[in-house]
Legacy VTK file of the C-alpha trace (Angstrom):
# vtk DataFile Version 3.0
C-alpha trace
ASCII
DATASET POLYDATA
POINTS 261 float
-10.199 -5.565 -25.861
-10.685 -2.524 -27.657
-9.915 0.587 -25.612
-10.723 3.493 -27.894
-9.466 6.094 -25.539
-6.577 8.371 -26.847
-3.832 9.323 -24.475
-0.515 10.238 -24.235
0.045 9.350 -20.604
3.076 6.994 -19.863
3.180 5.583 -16.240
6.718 4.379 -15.221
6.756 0.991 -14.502
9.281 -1.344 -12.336
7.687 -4.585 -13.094
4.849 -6.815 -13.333
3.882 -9.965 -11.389
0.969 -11.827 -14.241
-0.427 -13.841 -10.812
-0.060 -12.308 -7.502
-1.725 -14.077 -4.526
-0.861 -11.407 -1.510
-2.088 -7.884 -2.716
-5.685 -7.906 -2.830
-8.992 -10.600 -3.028
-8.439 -12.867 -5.528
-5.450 -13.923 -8.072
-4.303 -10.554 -9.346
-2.382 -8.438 -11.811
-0.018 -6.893 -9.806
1.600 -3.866 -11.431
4.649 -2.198 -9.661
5.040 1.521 -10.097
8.349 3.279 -9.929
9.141 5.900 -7.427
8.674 6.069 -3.896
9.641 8.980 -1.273
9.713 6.712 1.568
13.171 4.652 2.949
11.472 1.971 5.071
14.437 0.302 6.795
12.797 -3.396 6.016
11.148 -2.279 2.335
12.061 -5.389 -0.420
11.955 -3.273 -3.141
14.387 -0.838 -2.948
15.094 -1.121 -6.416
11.557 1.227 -6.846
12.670 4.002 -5.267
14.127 5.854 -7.886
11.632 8.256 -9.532
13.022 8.590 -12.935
13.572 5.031 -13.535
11.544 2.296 -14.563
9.998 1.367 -18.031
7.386 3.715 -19.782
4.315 2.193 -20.496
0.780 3.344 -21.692
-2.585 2.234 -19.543
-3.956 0.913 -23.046
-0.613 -1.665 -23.103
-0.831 -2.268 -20.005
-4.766 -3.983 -20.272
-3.609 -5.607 -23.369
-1.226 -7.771 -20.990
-3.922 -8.359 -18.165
-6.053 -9.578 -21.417
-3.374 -12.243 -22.032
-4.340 -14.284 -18.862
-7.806 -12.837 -17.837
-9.538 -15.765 -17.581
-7.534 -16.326 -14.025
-8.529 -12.960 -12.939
-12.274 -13.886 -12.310
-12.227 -13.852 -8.919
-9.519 -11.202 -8.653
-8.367 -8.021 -10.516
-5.601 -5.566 -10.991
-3.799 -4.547 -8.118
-1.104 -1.282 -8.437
1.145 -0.918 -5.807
4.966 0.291 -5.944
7.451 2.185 -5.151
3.891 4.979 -4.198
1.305 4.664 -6.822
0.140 7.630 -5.583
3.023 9.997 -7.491
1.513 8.865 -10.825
-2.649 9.745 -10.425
-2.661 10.805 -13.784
-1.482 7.681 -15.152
-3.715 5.696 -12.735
-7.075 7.345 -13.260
-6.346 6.260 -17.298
-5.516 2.945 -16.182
-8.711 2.804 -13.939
-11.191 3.898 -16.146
-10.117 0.784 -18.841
-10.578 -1.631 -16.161
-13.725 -0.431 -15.274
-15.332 -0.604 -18.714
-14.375 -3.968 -18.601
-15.522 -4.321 -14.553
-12.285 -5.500 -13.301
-11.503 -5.349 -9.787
-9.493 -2.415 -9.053
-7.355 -2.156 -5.815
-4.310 -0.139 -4.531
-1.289 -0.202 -2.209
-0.077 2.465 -0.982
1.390 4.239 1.972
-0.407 7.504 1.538
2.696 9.627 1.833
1.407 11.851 -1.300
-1.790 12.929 0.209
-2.012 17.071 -0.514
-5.361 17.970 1.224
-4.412 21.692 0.406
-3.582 20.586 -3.549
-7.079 21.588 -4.749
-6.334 19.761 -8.639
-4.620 17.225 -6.866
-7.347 16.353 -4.749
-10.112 16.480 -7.640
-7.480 13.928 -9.026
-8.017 11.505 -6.068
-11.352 11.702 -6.094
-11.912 11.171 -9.255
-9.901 8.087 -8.837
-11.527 7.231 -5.625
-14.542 6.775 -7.794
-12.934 4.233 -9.682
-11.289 2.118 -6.815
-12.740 -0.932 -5.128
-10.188 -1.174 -2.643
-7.208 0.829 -1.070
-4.789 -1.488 1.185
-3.134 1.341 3.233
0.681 0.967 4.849
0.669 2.056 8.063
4.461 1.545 9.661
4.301 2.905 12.737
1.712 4.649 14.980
4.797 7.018 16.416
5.620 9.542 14.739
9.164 9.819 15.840
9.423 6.344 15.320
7.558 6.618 11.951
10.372 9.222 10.461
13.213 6.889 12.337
11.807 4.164 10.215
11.352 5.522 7.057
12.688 9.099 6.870
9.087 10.762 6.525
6.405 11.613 8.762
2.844 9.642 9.486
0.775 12.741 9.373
-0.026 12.753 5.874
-0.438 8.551 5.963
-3.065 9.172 9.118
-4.570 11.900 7.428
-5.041 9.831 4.253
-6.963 7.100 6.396
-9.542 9.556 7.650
-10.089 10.997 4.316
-10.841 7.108 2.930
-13.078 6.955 5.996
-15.001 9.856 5.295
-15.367 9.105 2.175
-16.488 5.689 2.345
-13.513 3.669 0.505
-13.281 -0.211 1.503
-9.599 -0.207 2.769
-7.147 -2.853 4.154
-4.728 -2.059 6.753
-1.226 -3.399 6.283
1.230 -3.447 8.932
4.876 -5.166 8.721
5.639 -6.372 12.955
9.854 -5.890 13.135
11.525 -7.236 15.964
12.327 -4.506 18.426
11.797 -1.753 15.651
7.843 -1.835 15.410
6.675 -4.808 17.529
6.250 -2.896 21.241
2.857 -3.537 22.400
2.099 0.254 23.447
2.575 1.270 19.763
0.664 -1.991 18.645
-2.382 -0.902 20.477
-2.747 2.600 20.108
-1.853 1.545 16.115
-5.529 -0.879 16.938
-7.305 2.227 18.567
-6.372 4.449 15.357
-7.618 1.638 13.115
-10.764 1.066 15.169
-11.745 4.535 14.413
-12.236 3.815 11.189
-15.892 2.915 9.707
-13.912 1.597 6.435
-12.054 -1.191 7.556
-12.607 -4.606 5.682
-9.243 -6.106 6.890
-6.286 -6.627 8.765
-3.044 -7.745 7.952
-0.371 -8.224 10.265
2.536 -9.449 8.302
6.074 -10.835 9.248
9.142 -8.950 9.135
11.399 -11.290 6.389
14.951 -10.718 5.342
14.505 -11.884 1.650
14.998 -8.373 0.320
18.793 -7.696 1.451
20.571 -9.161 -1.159
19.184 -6.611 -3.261
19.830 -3.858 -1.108
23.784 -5.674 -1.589
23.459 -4.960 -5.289
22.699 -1.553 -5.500
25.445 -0.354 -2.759
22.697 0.542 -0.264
23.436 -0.387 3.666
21.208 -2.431 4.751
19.422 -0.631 8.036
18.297 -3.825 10.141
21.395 -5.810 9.597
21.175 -8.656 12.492
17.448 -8.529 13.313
15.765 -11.876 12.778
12.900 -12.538 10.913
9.592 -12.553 13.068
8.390 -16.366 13.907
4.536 -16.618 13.141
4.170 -17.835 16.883
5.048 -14.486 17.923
3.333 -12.405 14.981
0.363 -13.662 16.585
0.513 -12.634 19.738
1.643 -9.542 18.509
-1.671 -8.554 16.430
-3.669 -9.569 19.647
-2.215 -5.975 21.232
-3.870 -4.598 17.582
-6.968 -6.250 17.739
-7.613 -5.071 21.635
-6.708 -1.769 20.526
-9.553 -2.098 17.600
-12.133 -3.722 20.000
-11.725 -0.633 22.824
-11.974 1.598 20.937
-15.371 0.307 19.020
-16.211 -0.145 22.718
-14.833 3.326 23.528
-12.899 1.729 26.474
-9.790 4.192 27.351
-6.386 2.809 26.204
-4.997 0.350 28.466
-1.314 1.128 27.526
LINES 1 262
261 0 1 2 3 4 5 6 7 8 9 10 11 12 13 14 15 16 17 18 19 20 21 22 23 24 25 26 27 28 29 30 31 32 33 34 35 36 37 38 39 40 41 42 43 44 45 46 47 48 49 50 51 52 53 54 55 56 57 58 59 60 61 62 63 64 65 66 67 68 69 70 71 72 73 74 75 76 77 78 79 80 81 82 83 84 85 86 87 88 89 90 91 92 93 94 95 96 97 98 99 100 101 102 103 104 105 106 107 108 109 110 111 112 113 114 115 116 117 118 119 120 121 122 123 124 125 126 127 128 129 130 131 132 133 134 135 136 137 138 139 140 141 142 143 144 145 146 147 148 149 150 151 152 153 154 155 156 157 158 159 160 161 162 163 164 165 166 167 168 169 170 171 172 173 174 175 176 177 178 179 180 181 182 183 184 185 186 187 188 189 190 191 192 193 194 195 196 197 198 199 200 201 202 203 204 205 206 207 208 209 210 211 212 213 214 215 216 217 218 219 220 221 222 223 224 225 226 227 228 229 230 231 232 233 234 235 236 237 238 239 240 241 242 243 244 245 246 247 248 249 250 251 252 253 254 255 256 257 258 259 260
């Protein structure tokens, strides 16, 4: 693929999964960005966090790897998730507008947490990447927002604001939502998390996804304490039940029904 578009901008990369299955329709090219201003207590990659780490790498070489195996990709596309994609627009919007010359299938992950409604250049940066994104899978880690900053040492206005601003403007998004044991898994929260989401015209999906365990050892590695030492990972049995509490939330509130909890 020829890209014939100049730049200088270097996005700062943690790592790259060639054929991910989890972040988006489709087998995908799943880049991870560095940097991330969030601590979630249960996040498996804390090894992202760190803003000015990571790899430098141009959008141009990054296409030139998705090339290698694009032929798997026909169904799918690129996914870029993190650390917060979100820090890096710039880098993104370059990234973007190479996959859609070639029509790829563009999607992000992110948690929101950079959203700067009253950033005038930085919101004619998200728009103009907006334009160029087929998907946005949104975080959302608590409804609460004492619980939210508890969790992950940051608030859930700008993550709730974010939502309503995809809404409005008519992005496709997936909601994401990790169900801890005792830390986000209270059916009160659950539902009025199900009445936020079923105000939104947007939503294509819902994923409910298991709290897992898999990420401490590297949390061992780098020296950091691990926050939910002793909580067990969430049995599907009970996952399930638990999104039930989010999908009546969704269904009263496209019924306008007043909360039951």
């Amino acid at each position: 693929m020829q890209t014939n578009i100049p730049t200088n901008t270097q996005g700062r990369i943690h790592s790259i999964e060639s054929f991910g299955t989890v972040d988006g329709p489709g087998v995908r090219f799943v880049i991870f960005l560095q940097g991330c201003p969030m601590r979630c207590a249960y996040c498996h990659n804390p090894d992202t966090w760190e803003l000015n780490a990571g790899t430098p790498a141009s959008p141009a070489k990054i296409m030139e790897r998705y090339e290698r195996n694009k032929s798997f990709y026909k169904d799918g596309g690129i996914t870029v998730t993190g650390g917060e994609p979100l820090l890096q627009l710039d880098f993104l919007i370059e990234l973007f507008t190479l996959a859609k010359k070639e029509k790829i299938h563009t999607c992000i992950d992110t948690s929101g947490i950079p959203f700067a409604p009253s950033n005038k250049e930085w919101m004619e940066k998200l728009k103009t990447l907006m334009s160029m994104t087929d998907l946005v899978m949104l975080d959302i880690k608590h409804i609460d927002p004492k619980a939210h900053k508890n969790l992950t040492g940051c608030s859930n206005d700008n993550i709730l604001r974010f939502a309503r601003y995809l809404d409005r403007e008519k992005i496709p998004v997936w909601i994401r939502h990790v169900v801890v044991p005792t830390v986000t898994d209270d059916e009160a929260s659950l539902y009025r998390l199900g009445w936020f989401i079923g105000g939104l015209g947007n939503l294509k999906a819902l994923d409910v996804l298991p709290y897992h365990t898999m990420g401490k050892v590297k949390y061992e590695k780098l020296g950091i304490p691990y926050r939910l030492e002793g909580i067990p990972p969430m049995d599907r049995p009970t996952l399930l039940l638990k999104k039930q509490a989010i999908l009546k939330g969704i269904r009263d509130r496209r019924n306008q029904r007043q909360p039951a909890l």
